[in-house]
N, C-alpha and C positions, 0 to 999 in steps of 0.2 A: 116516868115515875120520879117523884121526890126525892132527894139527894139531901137536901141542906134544909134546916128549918127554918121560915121565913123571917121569924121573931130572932132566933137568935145566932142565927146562922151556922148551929152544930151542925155536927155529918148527920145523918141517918141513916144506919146500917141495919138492916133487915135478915134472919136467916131464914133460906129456903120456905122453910113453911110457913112462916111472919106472910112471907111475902104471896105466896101460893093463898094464904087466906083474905089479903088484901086484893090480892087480884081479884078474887070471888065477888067481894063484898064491893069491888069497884062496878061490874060486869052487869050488879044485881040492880046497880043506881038506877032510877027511873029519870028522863029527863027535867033539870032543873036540879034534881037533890045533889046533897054533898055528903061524904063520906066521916064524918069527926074522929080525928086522931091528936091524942096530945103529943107533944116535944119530950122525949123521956132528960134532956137536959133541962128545957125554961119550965117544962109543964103548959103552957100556954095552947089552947087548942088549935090545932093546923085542919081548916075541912079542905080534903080532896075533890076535886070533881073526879067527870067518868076518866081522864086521861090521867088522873095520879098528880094534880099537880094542885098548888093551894093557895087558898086568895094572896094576894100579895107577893107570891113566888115570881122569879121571871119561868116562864113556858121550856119546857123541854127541850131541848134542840134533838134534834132526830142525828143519830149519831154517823160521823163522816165517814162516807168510804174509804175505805184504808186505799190508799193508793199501790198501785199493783207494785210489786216487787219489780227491778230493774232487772233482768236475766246476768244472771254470773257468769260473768267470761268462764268459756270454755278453758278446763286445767290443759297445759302447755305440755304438747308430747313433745318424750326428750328423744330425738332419735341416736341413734345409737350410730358411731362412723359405720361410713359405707366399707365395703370388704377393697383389701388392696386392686389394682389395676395389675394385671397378671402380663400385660404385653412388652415387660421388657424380657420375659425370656424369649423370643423370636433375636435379642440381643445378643443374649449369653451364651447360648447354645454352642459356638464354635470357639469359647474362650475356653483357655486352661482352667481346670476348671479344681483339678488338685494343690493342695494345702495341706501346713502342717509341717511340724522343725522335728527336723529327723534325731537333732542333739536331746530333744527331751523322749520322756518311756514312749510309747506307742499307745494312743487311749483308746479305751478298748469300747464295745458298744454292743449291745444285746439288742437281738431282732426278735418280737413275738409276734408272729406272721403263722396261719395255716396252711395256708396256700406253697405249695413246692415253687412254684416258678416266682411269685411274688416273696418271698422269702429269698429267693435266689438275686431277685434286681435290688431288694433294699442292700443284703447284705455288700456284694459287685457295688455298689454307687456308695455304700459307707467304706469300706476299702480302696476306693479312688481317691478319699477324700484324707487318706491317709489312717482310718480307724481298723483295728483289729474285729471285727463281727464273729457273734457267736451266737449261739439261738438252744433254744430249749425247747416242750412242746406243751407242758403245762404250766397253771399258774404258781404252783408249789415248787417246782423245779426255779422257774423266774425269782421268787424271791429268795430263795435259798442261794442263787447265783448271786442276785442283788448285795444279798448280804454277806457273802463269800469273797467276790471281788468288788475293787472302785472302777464301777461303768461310768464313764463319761457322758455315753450314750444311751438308752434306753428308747427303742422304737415299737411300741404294741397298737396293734391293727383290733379296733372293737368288736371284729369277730373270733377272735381268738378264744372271749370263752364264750359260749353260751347265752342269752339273756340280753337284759341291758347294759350298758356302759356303768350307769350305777350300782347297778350288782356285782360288777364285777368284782372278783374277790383280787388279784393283783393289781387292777386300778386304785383300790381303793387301800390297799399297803400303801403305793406311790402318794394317794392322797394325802393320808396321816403320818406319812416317814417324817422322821424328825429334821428341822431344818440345817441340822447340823452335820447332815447329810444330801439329803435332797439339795441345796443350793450347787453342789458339785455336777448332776448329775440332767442334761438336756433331755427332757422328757417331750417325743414327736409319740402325739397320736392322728391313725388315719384311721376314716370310714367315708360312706357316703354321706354324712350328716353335716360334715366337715366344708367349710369357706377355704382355701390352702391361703397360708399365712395370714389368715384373720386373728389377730392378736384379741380381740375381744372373747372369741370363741375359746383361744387359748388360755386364758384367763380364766372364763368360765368355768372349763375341766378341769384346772389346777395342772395344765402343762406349759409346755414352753412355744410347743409349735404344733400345729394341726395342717393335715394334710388332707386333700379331696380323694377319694380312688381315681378319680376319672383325670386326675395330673400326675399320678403314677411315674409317667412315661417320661415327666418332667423331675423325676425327686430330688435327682443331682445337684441341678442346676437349684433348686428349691434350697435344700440342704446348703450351698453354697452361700447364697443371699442370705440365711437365716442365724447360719453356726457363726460367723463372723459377727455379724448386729448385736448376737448372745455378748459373746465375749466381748466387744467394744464398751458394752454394757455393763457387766456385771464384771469385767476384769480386774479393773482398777479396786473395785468393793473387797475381792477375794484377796490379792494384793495387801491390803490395808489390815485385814484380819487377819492374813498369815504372817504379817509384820506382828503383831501382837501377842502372837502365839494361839490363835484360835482358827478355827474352821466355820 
């Protein structure tokens, strides 16, 4: 179809049905006739043949294939670090494994465990480590404790209440505790969902340390490797704000 008029090279813009009745009237051409239309700019009469196109015009060009779009790089997964290499506790096993300056208070540490016998090894392996252990059996009891005394420690097992991890109504105090508290306070959660010492997972939950059930057997030696790298970490920070007079 015509674009441009040959006389005087305006555009030629057509709406819908201009153009719907021009196709008609082209369709109905017999061969040899021509279509007459003026130039709504020269006025000058433009005649169509059957293809739309008018003496003098150059010919239609039949419009180019778009060439194919170039396929977009696949977006770039970010993987995420692998979980630590667990084989240096076959190391540690027969080292000293207790810590802790007898000159300073004694820090205390809260177990929420259901389990009698697992309750019994956390508690045993936090008091190796020099921690005073103490336990409770609900979550209202827990944060009443929490907020009673300064736990250094805080160890809750995601079967202790009910449901999911995110429901949980004590998890989710430790979540929202103000930091003006919480930074004092080594938050270890275990379940089977759990990588043991995967700092990313830890992260995730808004704890410090995560522990597997199925290294249980190991928590000691875990708790060993972990409570130190804390403190190495965050010592100096805490250091710095009690210098100032803040928490």
């Amino acid at each position: 179809m015509i674009s441009n008029c040959p006389h005087c090279q305006g555009a030629l813009k057509f709406n819908p049905a201009q153009l719907a009745k021009i196709d008609q009237a082209l369709k109905a051409l017999k061969p040899g006739q021509r279509l007459p239309l003026k130039c709504p700019h020269c006025t000058k009469p433009m005649n169509l043949d059957a293809a739309g196109n008018a003496e003098g015009a150059p010919k239609t060009a039949p419009a180019a294939a778009t060439p194919p779009k170039a396929a977009e790089p696949a977006a770039e997964v970010i993987k995420p670090p692998p979980p630590p290499n667990m084989d240096w506790l076959k190391s540690q096993k027969n080292e000293d494994m207790q810590f802790g300056d007898s000159a300073r208070d004694v820090p205390m540490a809260l177990v929420l465990h259901g389990d009698d016998d697992m309750r019994h090894l956390i508690k045993s392996s936090m008091e190796a480590l020099g921690y005073q252990a103490a336990s409770v059996n609900t979550p209202e009891e827990a944060i009443h404790e929490t907020q009673a005394v300064g736990y250094a420690c805080v160890i809750y097992h995601t079967g202790f209440e009910p449901g999911e991890l995110k429901d949980s109504i004590f998890h989710n105090y430790m979540r929202k505790m103000p930091m003006l508290r919480r930074r004092y306070i080594f938050y270890i959660l275990i379940g089977p969902q759990f990588i043991s010492l995967y700092d990313i997972q830890a992260l995730a939950n808004s704890a410090n340390l995560v522990v597997s059930e199925k290294d249980m057997k190991d928590f000691q030696p875990i708790l060993h490797k972990a409570i130190p790298y804390y403190e190495q970490l965050f010592g100096p920070l805490l250091e710095e704000l009690a210098s100032f007079g803040k928490k």
